[in-house]
N, C-alpha and C positions, 0 to 999 in steps of 0.2 A: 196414272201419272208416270212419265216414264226418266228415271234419272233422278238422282238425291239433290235435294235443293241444299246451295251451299249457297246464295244470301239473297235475302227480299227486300227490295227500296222500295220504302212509304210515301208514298207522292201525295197530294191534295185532294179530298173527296174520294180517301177510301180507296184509288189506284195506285195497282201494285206493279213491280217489274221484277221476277224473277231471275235467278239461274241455275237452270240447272244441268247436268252432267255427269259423267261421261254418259250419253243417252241417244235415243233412236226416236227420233221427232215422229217417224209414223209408228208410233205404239201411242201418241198422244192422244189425252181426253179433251184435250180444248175443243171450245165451238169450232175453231177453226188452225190448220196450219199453216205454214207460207212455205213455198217450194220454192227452191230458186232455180227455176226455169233458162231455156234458153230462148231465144226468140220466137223460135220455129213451134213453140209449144209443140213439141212430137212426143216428150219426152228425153231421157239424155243419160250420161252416167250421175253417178256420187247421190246427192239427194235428191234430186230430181226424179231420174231411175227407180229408185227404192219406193219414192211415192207411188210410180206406174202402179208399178208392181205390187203393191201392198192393195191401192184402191182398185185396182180391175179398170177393165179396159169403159166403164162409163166417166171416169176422168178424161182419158186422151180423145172419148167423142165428143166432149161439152168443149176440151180445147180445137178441135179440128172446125167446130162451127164457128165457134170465136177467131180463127185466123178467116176461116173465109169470108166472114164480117169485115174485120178490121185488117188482114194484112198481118206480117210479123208485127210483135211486139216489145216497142224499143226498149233499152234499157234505162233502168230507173220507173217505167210504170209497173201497173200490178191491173192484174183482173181475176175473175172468182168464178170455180167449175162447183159441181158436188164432191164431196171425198169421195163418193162409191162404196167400198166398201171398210174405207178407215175408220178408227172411234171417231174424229173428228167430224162434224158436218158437213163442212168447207173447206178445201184449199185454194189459199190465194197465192197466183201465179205470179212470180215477179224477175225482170231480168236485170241481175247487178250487172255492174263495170267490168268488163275486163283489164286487170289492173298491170301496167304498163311501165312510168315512172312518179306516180303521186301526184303529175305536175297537171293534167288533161283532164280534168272534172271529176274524177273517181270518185272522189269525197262526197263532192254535191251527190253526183248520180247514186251513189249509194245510199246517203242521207234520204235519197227522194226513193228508194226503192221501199224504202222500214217505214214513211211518211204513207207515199198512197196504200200499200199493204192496209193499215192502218184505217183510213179513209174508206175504201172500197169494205174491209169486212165491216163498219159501222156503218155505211148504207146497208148493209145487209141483216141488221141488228146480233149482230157478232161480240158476247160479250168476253169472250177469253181467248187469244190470240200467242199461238206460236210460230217460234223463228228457228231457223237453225243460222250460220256463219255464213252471210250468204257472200260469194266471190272469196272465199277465203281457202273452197279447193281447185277447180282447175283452173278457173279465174285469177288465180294466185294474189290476192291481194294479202297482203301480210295480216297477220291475225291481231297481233300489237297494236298496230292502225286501223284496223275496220271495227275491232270493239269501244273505242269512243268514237267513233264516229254512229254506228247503229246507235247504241247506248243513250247519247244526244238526240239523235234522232225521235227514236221512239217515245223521249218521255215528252219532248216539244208535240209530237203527234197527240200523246193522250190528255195533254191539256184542254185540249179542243174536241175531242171524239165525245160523243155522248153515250152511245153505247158498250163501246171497248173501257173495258176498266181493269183488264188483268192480261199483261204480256207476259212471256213465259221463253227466255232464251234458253231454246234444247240443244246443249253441243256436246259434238261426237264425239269426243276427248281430251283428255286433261289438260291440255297445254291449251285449247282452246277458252276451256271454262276459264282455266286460270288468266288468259288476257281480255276476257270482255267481265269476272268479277274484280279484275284488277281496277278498268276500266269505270268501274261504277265503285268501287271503292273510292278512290280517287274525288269525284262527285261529291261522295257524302266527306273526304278530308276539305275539300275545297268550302264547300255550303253545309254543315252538319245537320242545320234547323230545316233545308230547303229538301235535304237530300237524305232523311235519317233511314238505318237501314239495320234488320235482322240477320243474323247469321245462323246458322245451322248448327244445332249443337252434338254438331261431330268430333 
């Protein structure tokens, strides 16, 4: 497990959603991670990159067959290679918004990027699933705004997933942790019985 958890939300039937931080998503033990990819699945900088790099080069061939199948892959979808050589099993490929003025779908499209992630590793029977901040480095979407928005996202996904029951936000530095567990704090001040949530006793 990579990163100190600083709070876990209780959701219904025993699913849980994580955060943790300051942390390096590929040292993760989850069944599975989520990269946030660029179109071209080639590979790319920030986390994407680090994933190459960490699983070996049998990631960028399961991506290289999957483009000449399908062509780029837009943003907001997700699809699933092998980890290679990460702890994880699987990574799920996904390409957020590049974020612009807040006004041009960003939100939905991101919402739907932590949605099908989600979907795609529970066809695959994926029961613990990690995220990193996805579009929140070169993609620039502000971190204060993409942590309720994921946040939402992911809990509406695991109401419905059968297999996924444990998500796990890994981000890469404090000021990130602190706007996606502000994010879900937030949640449980709004809904406390809907939303109740464990803190780390740091």
């Amino acid at each position: 497990m990579a990163g100190n958890l600083a709070i876990r939300l209780l959701l219904d039937g025993g699913k849980t959603v994580e955060f943790h931080g300051p942390a390096d998503i590929t040292k993760e033990t989850t069944d599975a991670i989520v990269n946030a990819a660029n179109s071209s699945l080639l590979g790319g900088g920030g986390v994407d990159g680090a994933i190459h790099r960490a699983g070996g080069p049998a990631i960028l061939a399961e991506c290289k067959r999957i483009v000449a199948e399908i062509g780029r892959l837009p943003a907001g979808k997700a699809v699933i290679t092998t980890g290679g050589r990460l702890p994880a099993k699987y990574v799920v490929h996904t390409v957020g918004p590049v974020y612009r003025d807040g006004r041009r779908g960003e939100a939905e499209t991101l919402a739907s990027c932590h949605r099908e992630s989600i979907r795609v590793a529970d066809e695959h029977g994926v029961t613990s699933l990690a995220f990193p901040a996805i579009s929140t480095g070169a993609y620039a979407y502000p971190v204060h705004e993409a942590g309720p928005v994921a946040v939402t996202a992911v809990i509406a996904a695991l109401r419905s997933s059968t297999h996924v029951n444990h998500v796990r936000f890994v981000l890469f530095d404090a000021p990130t942790l602190g706007a996606y567990v502000r994010a879900a704090e937030k949640l449980h001040e709004q809904n406390p019985t809907s939303y109740p949530i464990e803190k780390s006793p740091q």
